[in-house]
Short mmCIF file of the C-alpha atoms (twelve columns), coordinates in Angstrom:
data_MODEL
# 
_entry.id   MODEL 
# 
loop_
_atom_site.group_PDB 
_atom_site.id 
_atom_site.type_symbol 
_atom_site.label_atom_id 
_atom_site.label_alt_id 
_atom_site.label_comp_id 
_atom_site.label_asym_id 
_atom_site.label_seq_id 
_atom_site.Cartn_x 
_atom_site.Cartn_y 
_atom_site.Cartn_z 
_atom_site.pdbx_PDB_model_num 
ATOM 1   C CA . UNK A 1   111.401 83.231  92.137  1 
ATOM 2   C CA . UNK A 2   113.544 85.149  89.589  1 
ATOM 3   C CA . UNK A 3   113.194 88.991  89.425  1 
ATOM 4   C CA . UNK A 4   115.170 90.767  87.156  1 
ATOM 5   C CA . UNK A 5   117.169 93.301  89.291  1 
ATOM 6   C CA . UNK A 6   119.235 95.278  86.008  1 
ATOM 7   C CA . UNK A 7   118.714 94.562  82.404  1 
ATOM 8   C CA . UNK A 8   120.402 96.134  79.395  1 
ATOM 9   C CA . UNK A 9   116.953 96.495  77.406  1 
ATOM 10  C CA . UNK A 10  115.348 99.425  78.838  1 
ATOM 11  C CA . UNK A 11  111.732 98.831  80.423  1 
ATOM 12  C CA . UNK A 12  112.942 95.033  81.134  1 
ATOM 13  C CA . UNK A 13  112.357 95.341  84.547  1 
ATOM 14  C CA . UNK A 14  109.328 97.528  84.524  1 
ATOM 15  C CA . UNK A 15  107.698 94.660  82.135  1 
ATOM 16  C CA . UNK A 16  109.205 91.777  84.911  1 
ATOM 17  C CA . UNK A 17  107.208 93.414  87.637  1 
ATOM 18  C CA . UNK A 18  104.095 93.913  85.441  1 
ATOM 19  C CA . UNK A 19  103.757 90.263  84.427  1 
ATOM 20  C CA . UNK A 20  104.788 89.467  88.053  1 
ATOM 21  C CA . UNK A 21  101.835 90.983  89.533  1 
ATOM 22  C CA . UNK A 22  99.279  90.101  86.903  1 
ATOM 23  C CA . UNK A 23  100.388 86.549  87.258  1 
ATOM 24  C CA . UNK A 24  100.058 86.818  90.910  1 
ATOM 25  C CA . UNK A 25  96.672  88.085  90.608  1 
ATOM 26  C CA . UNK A 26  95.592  85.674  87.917  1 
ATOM 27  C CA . UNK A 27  96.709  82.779  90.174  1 
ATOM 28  C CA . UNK A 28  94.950  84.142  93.274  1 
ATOM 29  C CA . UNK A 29  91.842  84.884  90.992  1 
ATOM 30  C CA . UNK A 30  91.974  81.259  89.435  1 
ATOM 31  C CA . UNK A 31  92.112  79.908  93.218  1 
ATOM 32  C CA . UNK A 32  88.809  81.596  94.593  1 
ATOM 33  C CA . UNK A 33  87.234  80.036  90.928  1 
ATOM 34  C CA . UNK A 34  88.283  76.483  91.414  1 
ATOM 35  C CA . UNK A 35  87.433  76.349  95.577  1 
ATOM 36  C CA . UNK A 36  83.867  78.239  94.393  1 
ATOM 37  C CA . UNK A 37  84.169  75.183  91.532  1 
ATOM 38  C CA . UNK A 38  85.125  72.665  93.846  1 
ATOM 39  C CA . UNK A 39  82.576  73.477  96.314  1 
ATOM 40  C CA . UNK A 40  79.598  73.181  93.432  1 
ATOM 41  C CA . UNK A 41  79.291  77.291  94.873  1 
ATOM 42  C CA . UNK A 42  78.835  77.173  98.345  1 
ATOM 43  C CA . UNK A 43  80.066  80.211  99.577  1 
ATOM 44  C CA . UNK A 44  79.905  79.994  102.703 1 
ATOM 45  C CA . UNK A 45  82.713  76.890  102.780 1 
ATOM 46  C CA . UNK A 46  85.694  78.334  104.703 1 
ATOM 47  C CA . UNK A 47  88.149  77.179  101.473 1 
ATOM 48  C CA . UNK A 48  86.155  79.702  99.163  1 
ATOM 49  C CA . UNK A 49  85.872  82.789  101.934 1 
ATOM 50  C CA . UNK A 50  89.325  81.892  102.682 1 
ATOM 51  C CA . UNK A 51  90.600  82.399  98.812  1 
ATOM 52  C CA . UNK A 52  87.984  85.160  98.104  1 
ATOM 53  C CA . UNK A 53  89.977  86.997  101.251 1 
ATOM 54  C CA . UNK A 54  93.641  85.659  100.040 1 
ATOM 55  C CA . UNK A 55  92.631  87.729  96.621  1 
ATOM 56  C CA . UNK A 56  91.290  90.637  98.730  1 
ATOM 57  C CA . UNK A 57  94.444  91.300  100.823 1 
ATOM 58  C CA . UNK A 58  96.345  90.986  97.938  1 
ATOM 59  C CA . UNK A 59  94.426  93.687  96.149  1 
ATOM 60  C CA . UNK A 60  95.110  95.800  98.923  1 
ATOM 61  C CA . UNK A 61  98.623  95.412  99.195  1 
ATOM 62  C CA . UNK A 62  99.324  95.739  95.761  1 
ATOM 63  C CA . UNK A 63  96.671  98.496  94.433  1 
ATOM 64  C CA . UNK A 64  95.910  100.361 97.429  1 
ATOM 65  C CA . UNK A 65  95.230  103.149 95.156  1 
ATOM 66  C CA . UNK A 66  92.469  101.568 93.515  1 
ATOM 67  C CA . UNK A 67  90.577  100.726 97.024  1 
ATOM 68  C CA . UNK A 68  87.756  102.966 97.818  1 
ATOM 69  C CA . UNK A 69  86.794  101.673 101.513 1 
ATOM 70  C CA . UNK A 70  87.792  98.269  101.456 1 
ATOM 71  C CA . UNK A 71  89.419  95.533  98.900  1 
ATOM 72  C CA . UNK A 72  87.000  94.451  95.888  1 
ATOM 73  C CA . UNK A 73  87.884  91.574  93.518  1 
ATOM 74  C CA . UNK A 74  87.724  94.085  90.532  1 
ATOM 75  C CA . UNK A 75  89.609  97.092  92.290  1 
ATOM 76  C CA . UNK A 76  92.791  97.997  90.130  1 
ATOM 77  C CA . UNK A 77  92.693  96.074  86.793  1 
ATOM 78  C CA . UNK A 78  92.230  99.141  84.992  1 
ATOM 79  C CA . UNK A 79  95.390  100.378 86.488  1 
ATOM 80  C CA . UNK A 80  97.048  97.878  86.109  1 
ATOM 81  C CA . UNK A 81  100.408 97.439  83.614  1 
ATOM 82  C CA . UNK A 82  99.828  95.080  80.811  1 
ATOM 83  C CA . UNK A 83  102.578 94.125  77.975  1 
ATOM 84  C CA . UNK A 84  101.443 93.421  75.039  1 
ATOM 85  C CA . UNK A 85  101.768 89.562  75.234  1 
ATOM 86  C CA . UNK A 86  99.894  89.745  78.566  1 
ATOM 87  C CA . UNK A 87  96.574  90.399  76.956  1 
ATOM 88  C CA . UNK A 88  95.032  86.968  77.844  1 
ATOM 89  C CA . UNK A 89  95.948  87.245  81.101  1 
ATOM 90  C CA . UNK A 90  94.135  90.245  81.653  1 
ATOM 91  C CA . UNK A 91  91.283  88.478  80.325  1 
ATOM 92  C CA . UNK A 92  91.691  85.868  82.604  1 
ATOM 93  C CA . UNK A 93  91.668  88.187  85.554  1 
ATOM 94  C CA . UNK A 94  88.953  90.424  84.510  1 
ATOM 95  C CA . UNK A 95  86.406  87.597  83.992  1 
ATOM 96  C CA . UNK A 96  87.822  86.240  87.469  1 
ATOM 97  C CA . UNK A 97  86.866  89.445  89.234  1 
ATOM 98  C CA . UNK A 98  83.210  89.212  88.217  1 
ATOM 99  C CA . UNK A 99  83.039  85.673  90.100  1 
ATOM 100 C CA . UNK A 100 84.668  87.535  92.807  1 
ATOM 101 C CA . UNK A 101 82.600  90.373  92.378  1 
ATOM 102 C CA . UNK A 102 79.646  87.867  92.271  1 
ATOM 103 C CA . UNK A 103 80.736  85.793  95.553  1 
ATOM 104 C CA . UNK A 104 81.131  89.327  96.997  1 
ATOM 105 C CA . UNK A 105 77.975  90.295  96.778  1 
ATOM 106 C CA . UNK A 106 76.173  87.204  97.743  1 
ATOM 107 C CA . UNK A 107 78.187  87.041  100.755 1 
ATOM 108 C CA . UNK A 108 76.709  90.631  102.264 1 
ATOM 109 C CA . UNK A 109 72.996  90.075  100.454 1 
ATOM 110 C CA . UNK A 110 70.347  91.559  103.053 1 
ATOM 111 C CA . UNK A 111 67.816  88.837  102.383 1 
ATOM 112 C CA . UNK A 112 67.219  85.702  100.827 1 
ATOM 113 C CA . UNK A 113 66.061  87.073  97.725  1 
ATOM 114 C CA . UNK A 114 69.305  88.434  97.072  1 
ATOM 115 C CA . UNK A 115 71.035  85.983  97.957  1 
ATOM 116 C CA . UNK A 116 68.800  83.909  95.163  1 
ATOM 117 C CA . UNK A 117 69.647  86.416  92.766  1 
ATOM 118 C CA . UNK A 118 73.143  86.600  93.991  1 
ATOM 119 C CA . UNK A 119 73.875  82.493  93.831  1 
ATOM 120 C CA . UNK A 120 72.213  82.718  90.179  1 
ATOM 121 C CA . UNK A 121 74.551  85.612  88.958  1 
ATOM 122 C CA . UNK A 122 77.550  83.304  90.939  1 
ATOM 123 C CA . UNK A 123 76.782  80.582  88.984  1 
ATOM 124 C CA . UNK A 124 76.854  82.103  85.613  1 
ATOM 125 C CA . UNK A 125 79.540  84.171  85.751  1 
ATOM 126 C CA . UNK A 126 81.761  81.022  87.161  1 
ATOM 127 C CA . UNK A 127 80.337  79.117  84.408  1 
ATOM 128 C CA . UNK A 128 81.820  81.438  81.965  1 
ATOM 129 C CA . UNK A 129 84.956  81.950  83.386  1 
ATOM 130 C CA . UNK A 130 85.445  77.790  83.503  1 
ATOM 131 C CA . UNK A 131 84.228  77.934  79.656  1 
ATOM 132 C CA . UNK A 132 86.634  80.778  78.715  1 
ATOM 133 C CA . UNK A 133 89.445  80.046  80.794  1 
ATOM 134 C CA . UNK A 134 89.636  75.973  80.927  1 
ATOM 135 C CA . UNK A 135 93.369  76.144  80.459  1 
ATOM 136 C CA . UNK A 136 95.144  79.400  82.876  1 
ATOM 137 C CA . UNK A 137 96.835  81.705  80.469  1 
ATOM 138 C CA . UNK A 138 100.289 81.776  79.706  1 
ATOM 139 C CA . UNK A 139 102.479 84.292  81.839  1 
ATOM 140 C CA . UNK A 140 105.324 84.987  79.983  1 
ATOM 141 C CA . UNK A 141 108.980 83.838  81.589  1 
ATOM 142 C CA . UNK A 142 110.962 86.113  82.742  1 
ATOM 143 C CA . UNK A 143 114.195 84.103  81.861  1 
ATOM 144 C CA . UNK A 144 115.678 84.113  77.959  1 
ATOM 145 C CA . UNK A 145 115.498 81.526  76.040  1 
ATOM 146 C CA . UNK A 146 119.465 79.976  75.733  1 
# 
């Protein structure tokens, strides 16, 4: 991977390292959607609780800040540094973290009635995110053209 270390256009490297970690999340959010996709949303499949926690750690690594008790799927996008040809990834993320959000919540319902209402709310919100995100967003390269 290529990380800028020193660039002669001031904020270069600040704007590396912001597109770095919203592409990381963006991946790891894209992940938990295609294993919940893959699965036809069964959550409790060990690919999708294994993603869903993949996305959770990294949360917590990376916004630690943002956590209140422990690691949400939504935790941090708001602080998160976005130039200005990143906008569609944010996107991309935020409607991700709603099917996280979603999975989230279904996965510590108290009764089966939640969980109903849960799996329904799943469902939708992955449906969107498939529907608005069918192609991954662009994450700009780091490298100049030549």
């Amino acid at each position: 991977m290529h990380r800028l270390v020193n660039s002669s256009k001031p904020g270069e490297v600040e704007r590396d390292h912001a597109t770095r970690l919203l592409s990381e999340r963006a991946v790891l959010t894209r992940m938990l959607c295609r294993e919940l996709l893959d699965s036809n949303v069964q959550f409790n499949t060990r690919r999708s609780g294994t993603a869903l926690s993949i996305l959770l750690r990294w949360v917590g690594q990376n916004l630690p800040e943002s956590v209140r008790v422990e690691p949400h799927p939504s935790d941090g996008i708001d602080r998160m540094a976005v130039p200005d040809d990143c906008g569609e990834l944010l996107r991309e993320i935020s409607d991700g973290a709603q099917v996280g959000e979603a999975l989230f919540m279904l996965l510590t319902a108290d009764n089966s009635l939640q969980a109903d209402g849960d799996r329904t709310t799943l469902r939708r919100r992955l449906d969107a995110y498939w529907t608005n995100h069918a192609s991954a967003a662009p994450a700009p390269s780091p490298f100049s053209p030549l």
